[in-house]
N, C-alpha and C positions, 0 to 999 in steps of 0.2 A: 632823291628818288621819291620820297614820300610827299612832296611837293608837285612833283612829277604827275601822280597817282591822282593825288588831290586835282588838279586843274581836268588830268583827264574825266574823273567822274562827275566832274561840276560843268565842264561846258557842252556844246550842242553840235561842236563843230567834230570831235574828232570824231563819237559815232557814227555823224552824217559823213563823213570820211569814207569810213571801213563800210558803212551801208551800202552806199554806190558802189564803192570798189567791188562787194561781192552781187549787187545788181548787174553790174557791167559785166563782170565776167561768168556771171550765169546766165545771162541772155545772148553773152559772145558767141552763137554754135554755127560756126560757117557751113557746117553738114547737113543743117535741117530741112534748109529747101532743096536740099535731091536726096532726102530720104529714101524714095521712091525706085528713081534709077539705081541709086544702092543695095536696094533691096531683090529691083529684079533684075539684074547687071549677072556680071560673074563672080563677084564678092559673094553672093548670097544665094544664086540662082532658084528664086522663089517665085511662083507662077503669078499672076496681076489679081488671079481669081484667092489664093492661097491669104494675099497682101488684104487686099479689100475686105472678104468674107469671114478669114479666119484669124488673122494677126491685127489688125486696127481697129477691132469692134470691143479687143480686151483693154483697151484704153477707156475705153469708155466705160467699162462696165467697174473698172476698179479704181478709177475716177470717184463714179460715185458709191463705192462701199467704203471709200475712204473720207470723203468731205466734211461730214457731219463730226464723226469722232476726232480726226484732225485738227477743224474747227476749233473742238472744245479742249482738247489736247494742248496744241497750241495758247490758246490762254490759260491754261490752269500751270503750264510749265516755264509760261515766259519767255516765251517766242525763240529764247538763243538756242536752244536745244534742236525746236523744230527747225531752226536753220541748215545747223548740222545734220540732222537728220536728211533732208532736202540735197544738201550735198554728199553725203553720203548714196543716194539714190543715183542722182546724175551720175558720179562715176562707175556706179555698178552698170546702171543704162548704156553707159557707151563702152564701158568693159566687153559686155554681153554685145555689144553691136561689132565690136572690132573683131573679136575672137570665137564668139559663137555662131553654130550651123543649125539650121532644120526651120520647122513652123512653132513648136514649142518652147525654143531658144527663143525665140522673136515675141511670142505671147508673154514670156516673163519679162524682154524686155519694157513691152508693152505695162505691163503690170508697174512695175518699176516709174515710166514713167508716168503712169498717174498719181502715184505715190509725190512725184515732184510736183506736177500741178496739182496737187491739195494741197500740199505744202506752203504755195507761194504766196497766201495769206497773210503767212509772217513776214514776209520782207515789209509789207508798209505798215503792217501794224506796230512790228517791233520800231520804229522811229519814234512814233507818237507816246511810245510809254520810256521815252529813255531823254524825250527834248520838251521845254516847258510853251505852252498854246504861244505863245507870243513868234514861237519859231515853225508853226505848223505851214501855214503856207509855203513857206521858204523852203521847207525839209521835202517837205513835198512836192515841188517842182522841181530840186535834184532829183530825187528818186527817180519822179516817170523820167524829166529826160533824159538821163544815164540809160536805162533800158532803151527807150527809143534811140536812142544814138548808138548802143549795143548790136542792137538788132538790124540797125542798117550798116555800120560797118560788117557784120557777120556775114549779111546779104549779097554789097559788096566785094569783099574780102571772097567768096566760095567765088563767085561766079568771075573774077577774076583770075583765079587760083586754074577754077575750071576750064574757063575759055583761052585765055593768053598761054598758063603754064601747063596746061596740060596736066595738071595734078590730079592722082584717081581719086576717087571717091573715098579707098579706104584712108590716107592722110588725110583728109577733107574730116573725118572722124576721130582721126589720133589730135589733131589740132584742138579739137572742140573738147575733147577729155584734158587734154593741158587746159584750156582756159576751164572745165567748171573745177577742174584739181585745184586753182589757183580760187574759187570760190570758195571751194570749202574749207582753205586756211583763213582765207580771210574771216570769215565764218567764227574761226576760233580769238580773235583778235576783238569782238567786240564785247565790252561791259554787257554783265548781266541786268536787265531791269527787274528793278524794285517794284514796279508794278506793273497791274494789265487791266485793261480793260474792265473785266468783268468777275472773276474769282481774286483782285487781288487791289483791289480800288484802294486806294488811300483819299482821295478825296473826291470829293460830290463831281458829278461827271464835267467833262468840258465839254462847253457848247461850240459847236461852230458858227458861224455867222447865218442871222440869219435869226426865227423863231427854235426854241428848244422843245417845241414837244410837235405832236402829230394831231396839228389842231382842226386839221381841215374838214369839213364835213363832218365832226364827230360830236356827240352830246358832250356839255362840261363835263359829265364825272370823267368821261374819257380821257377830256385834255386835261383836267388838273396831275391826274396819275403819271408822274414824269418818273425815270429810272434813279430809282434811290440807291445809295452807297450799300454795298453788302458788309455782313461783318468778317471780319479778318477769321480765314482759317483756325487760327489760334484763340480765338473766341467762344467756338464751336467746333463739334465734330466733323471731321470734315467729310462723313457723308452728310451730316443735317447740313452744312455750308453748302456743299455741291447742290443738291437738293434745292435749297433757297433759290440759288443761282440761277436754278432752270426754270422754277416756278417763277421765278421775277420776268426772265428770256420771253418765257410762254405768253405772260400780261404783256411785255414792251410789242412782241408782235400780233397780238390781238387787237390794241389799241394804232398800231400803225394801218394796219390793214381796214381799221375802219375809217380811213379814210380813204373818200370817192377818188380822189389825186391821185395820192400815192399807190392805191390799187390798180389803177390803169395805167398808170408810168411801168409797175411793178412786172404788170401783165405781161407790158410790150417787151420787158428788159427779158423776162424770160422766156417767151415765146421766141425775139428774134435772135436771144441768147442759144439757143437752142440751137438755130440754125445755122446761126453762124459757126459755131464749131464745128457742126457737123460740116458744112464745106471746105471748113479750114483742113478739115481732119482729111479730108479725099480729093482736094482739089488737085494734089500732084497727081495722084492717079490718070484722071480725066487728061491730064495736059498729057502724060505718058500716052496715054490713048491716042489721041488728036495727033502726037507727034513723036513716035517713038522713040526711047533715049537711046535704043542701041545703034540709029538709023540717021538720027537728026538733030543738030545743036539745040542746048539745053539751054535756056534759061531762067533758069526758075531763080536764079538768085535775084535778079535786075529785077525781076517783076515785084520780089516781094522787098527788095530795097524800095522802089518806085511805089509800091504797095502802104509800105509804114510811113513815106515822106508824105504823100497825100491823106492817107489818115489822121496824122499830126498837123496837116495844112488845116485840113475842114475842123478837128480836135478846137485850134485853135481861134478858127475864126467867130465858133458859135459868140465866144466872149465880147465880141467886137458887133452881135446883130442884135439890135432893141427890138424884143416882137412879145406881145402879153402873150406869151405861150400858155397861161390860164384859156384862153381864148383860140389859141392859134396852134399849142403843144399839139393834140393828136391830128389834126388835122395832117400837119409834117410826121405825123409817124406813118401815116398812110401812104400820102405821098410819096416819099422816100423811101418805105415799105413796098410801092409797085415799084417803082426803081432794082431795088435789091434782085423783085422777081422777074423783071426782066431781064435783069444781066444772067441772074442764072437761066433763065430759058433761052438766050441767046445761047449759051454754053453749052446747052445740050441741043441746040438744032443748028449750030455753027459745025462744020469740019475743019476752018482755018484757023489754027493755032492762034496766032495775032487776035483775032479776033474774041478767043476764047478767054487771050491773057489781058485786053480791053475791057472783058468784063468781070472778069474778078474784081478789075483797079476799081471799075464804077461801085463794085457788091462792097468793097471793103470800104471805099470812102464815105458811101451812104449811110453804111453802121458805123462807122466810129463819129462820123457827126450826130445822128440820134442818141446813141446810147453815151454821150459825150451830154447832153442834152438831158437826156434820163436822166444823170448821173447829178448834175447839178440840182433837174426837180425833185429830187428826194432828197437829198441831202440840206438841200435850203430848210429842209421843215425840223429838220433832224438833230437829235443831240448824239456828239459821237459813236457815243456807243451803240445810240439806237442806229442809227448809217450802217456802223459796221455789221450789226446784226441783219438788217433788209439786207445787204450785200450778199451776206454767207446764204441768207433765205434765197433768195432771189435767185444765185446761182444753183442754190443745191434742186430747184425745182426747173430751171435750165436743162440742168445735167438729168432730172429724170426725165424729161419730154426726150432730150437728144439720146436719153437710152430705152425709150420705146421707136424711136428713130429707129435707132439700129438693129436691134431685135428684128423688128416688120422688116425693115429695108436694106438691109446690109447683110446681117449675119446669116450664112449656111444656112441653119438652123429653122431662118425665116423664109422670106421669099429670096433672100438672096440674088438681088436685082444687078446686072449690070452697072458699072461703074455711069454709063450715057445713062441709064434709064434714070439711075440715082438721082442728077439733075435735072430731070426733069419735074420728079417727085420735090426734090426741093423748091425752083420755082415756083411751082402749084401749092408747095407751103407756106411761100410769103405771099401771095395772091390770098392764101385765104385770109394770113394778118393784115396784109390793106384793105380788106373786106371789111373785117373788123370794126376796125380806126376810122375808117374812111364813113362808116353809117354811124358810129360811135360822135364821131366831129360833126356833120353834118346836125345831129341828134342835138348838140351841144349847144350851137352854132342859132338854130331855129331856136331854142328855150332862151339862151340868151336875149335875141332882138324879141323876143314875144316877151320877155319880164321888160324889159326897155319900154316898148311901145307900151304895156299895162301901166309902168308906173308914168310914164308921159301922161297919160289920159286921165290919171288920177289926179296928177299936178295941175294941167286944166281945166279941173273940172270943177266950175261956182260952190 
C-alpha cells in the first residue's frame, strides 16, 4: 500500500487521470444548449422578457464579484479545494434547476453558476503544480481535449436525446446533475499539491518556451525585473506574505502591460472577450425568437456540437500557418473582427433560423482562431506565472466591459433592449473593434515600410 501511495505521488500520469475524468464530466452537460426552451417551456414557464432582462444578467454580475477573490483564493488554497468547491456549485445549480420555481429561484441559480465559471481556473492551473515542465505540454493537450470532446458529446448526446427520443428537457437536466455529481467525486480523488503558483512557489518560476520576461517594447530596468520566488508562508506572517504576493502581482503586471505587443493583443482579448460571452450568454434566446421551441424543432445541440468541432478545426490550424504576426497579428484581428460583425448583424436582420445558426458557426469559428492566436502572442513572451496572471487580468477586464454590457443593454433596470435589438448593438460592437485594429494595422503596416525604406537609403548612401 505504501508503495502504492509512493508511485501515485511521484508520477504525472494518475493526476492527469483523475484531471480529465473530472474535466470530462464537468463539461459533459447535454442540457445546456436548450437552457432556454427549458426555461420558457412548461418546466418553468418564465416569460423570454423575465429570462433575458431579469435571470441571465445575474450571471454576469456575480461572475465578476467573484473572479478576483477566487482567483487569489484559488492559489493561496491549492487549487483542490476550489475544485470541490466548483462541484459543489454545479450540483446546487442543477438541483435548483430541476426542482425550483419562480424568477428568483432562477437568479440564484444564476448566481451559483458564476460561482462555477470563477471557479474553472483551477482545473488547469491545478495540473501544472502537481506535474514537472517536462510534462506541461502533454498535460495540457489532455486537458483541453477532454473538454472539447466533453462538450461535443454533450451537444450531441441532448440533441439526440431531443430529436430521436423524445426526451423532455427536464431528464435532459437530471442527466447533466449525474455527470457533474460524478465530477465532484472525482474531485475528491486527486493528491493535494505542494505548491502553486504564486503564494506557495517552491522553486524560481518555470518558463514556458519561448523568452521569460515581457521584454517587448520596454526599457531594460523593465525587462531585467522578472517574477522572483516569494518566501514560504512560514517564513513570514502571513498577512506580510500575502501582502508581498500582491505587491510583486502589481510589478509583474505593470511591467507586462508596458509592453506595445502585449498591450494590444491584451486589448483585443478583452474587448472581443467581452463580446463573445455576451452572445454566448443570449444566443439561445434569439434562435427561440427566430424559431419558437414550443412551435418548431430545436436544434441547438447540433449547432453547438458543429460549433466546438469548427472551433477546434480553426484552434488548430493557426499552428500549421507561418505568417510574422509581429507584422501581420492585428491586421487579422480586424479582419476577422468584421467577420465576427457580420455574422452578428446577419442575426439580427435575418428572420431564417438556418441562417441565423450559419452565423453564430462563422462568429464562433472567427474567435476561437484569434483569440487561439492571442493566446499563443502573449504567452510566447511570458513566464508562467506571469501568462497565468495576463489570463485572470485579461478576463477580469472582459467581464467588466460585458457587465457594462448588460447593465446598458440587457438588464430591466437599463434600457432593457429586445433580445433582436441586442444583436444588433453587438454587431456594431465588433464593428467598432475592427475599426480599431484595422487603423491600428494599417498605422503599423506604413511605419514599418517607412523604417525599411529609411534605413535602405541610409545603406546607399556614399
Amino acid at each position: 500500500m505504501d508503495c502504492w501511495k509512493g508511485a501515485v505521488s511521484h508520477s504525472w500520469i494518475y493526476p492527469t487521470v483523475i484531471i480529465c475524468a473530472n474535466g470530462f464530466f464537468t463539461t459533459m452537460r447535454p442540457s445546456e444548449s436548450f437552457l432556454t426552451p427549458y426555461l420558457t417551456g412548461p418546466d418553468k414557464n418564465l416569460t423570454t422578457e423575465e429570462v433575458t432582462n431579469q435571470i441571465l444578467p445575474v450571471w454576469t454580475y456575480s461572475y465578476l464579484a467573484l473572479l478576483f477573490p477566487v482567483f487569489l483564493l484559488t492559489d493561496y488554497v491549492r487549487y483542490k479545494p476550489v475544485l470541490l468547491l466548483q462541484g459543489i456549485s454545479l450540483i446546487v445549480t442543477w438541483l435548483l434547476l430541476l426542482f425550483a420555481h419562480g424568477v428568483l429561484a432562477m437568479q440564484l441559480v444564476e448566481f451559483f453558476y458564476g460561482m462555477v465559471t470563477a471557479t474553472e481556473v483551477a482545473y488547469y492551473a491545478y495540473i501544472y503544480s502537481v506535474v514537472s515542465t517536462q510534462h506541461y505540454q502533454k498535460v495540457t493537450s489532455y486537458c483541453r481535449s477532454v473538454t472539447l470532446v466533453a462538450a461535443t458529446v454533450a451537444a450531441v448526446l441532448g440533441q439526440l436525446l431531443v430529436s430521436l427520443a423524445h426526451v423532455s428537457y427536464f431528464y435532459l437536466n437530471a442527466i447533466t446533475l449525474a455527470s457533474v455529481s460524478l465530477a465532484f467525486l472525482c474531485a475528491f480523488f486527486l493528491p493535494m499539491p505542494q505548491r502553486s503558483m504564486f503564494f506557495h512557489r517552491r522553486d524560481a518560476p518555470e518558463p514556458l518556451p519561448g523568452p521569460s520576461s515581457c521584454q517587448e517594447e520596454r526599457s531594460p530596468d523593465a525587462a531585467a525585473r522578472t517574477p522572483t520566488p516569494q518566501p514560504q508562508a512560514g517564513n513570514a506572517g502571513p498577512h506580510r506574505h500575502m501582502l508581498s504576493v500582491l505587491l510583486q502581482l502589481g510589478r509583474d503586471l505593470r511591467d507586462c502591460y508596458g509592453s506595445r505587443k502585449l498591450l494590444y493583443w491584451s486589448l483585443w482579448w478583452a474587448l472581443a472577450t467581452a463580446g463573445f460571452n455576451q452572445v454566448v450568454n443570449y444566443v439561445q434566446l434569439l434562435w427561440d425568437f427566430r424559431a419558437p421551441s414550443h412551435s418548431s424543432a430545436v436544434y441547438n445541440g447540433a449547432v453547438e456540437a458543429i460549433a466546438t468541432f469548427l472551433g477546434s478545426a480553426t484552434s488548430m490550424a493557426v499552428g500549421y500557418v507561418k505568417v510574422n504576426w509581429d507584422l501581420s497579428g492585428e491586421l487579422a484581428l480586424g479582419i476577422f473582427s468584421a467577420l465576427d460583425s457580420g455574422s452578428l448583424l446577419l442575426m439580427h436582420f435575418t428572420d431564417n433560423i438556418w441562417a441565423c445558426y450559419a452565423g453564430y458557426l462563422a462568429f464562433k469559428a472567427c474567435y476561437m482562431l484569434l483569440i487561439t492566436i492571442a493566446t499563443f502572442q502573449i504567452a510566447v513572451n511570458l513566464s508562467m506565472e506571469r501568462y497565468a496572471l495576463m489570463f485572470g487580468f485579461n478576463n477580469f477586464v472582459a467581464l467588466a466591459i460585458q457587465t457594462i454590457l448588460t447593465v446598458v443593454v440587457v438588464d430591466s433596470r437599463g434600457l432593457g433592449l429586445d433580445i433582436s435589438t441586442q444583436f444588433l448593438i453587438y454587431g456594431s460592437y465588433f464593428t467598432v473593434i475592427t475599426g480599431i485594429f484595422l487603423i491600428r494595422s494599417i498605422y503599423t503596416i506604413i511605419s514599418i515600410k517607412c523604417r525599411n525604406t529609411s534605413v535602405a537609403a541610409e545603406s546607399t548612401a556614399p
